[in-house]
C-alpha positions in Angstrom: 120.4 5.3 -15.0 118.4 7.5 -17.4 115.5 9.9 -15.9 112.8 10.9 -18.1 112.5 14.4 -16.7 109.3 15.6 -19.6 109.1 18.5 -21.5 110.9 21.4 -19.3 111.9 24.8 -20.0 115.6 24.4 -19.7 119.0 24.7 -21.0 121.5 22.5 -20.9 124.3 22.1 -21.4 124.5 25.8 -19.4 125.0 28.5 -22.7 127.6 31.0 -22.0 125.8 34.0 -21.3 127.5 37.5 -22.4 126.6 40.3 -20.2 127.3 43.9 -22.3 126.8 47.5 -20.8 127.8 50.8 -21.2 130.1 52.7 -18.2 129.3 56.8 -17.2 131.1 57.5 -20.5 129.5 55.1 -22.7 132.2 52.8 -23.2 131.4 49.4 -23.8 131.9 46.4 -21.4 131.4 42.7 -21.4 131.6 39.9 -19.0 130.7 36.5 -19.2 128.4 35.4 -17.0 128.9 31.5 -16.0 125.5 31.3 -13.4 122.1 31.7 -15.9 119.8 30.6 -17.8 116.1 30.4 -18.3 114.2 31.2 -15.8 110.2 30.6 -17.8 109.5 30.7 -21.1 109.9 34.4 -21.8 112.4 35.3 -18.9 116.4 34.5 -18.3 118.1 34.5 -15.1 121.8 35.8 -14.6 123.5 35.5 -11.2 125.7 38.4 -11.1 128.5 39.1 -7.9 129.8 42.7 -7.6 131.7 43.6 -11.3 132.2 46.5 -13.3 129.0 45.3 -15.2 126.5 45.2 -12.4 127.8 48.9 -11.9 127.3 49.9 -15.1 123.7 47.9 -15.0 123.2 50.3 -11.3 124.1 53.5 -13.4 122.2 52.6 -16.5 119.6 50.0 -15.8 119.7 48.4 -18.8 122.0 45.5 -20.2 122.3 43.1 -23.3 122.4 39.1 -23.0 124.3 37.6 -25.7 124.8 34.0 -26.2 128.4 33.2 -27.0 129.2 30.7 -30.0 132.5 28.5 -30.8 134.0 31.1 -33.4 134.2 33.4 -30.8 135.4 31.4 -27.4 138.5 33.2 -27.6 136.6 36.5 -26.7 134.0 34.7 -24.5 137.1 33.6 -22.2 138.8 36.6 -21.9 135.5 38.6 -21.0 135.1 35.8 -18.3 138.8 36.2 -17.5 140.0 39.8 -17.5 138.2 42.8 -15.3 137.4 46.2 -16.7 138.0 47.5 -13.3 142.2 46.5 -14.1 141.6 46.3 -18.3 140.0 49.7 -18.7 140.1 49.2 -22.6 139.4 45.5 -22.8 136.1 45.3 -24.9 138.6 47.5 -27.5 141.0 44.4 -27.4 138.2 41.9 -28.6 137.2 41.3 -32.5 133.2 40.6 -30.9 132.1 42.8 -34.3 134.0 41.2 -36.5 132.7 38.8 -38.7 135.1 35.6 -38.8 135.4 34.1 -42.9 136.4 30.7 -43.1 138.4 30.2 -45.6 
């Protein structure tokens, strides 16, 4: 059965949300974060546990919110995947920079 919910602020399916930061000696980290979205029209939401990134966000107070994209789900899994706290050069491992040419 089909629900007419109107016109909602919402996302859906749920986007995956890439958390980047900077650690005490400005080395880059990402994670993926699989609990956000929007929380109004101008604000998002991420539901963050204890990571390297929510220390990084403590020490810096500031973060970037990427949204990841199908030539890239590779990257977006292993951010989602692998802990900076055990990979301490993981974002180094990733091509997020690159630009992918189809050929």
């Amino acid at each position: 059965m089909r629900k007419n919910f109107g016109a909602k602020a919402i996302l859906y399916p749920m986007p995956v949300l890439i958390i980047g930061t900077y650690d005490e000696d400005g080395k880059p980290n990402a994670m993926n974060a699989a609990w956000g979205g929007m929380a109004d029209y101008d604000k998002i939401m991420v539901c963050l546990s204890s990571h390297k990134t929510t220390e990084n966000i403590a020490l810096h107070n500031e973060f970037t919110v990427s949204m990841g994209v199908a030539s890239k789900v590779v990257e977006c899994d292993y951010v989602g995947i692998v802990s900076a706290n055990d990979e301490l050069d993981k974002f180094f491992k990733l091509d997020f920079m690159q630009q992918r040419v189809k050929k």
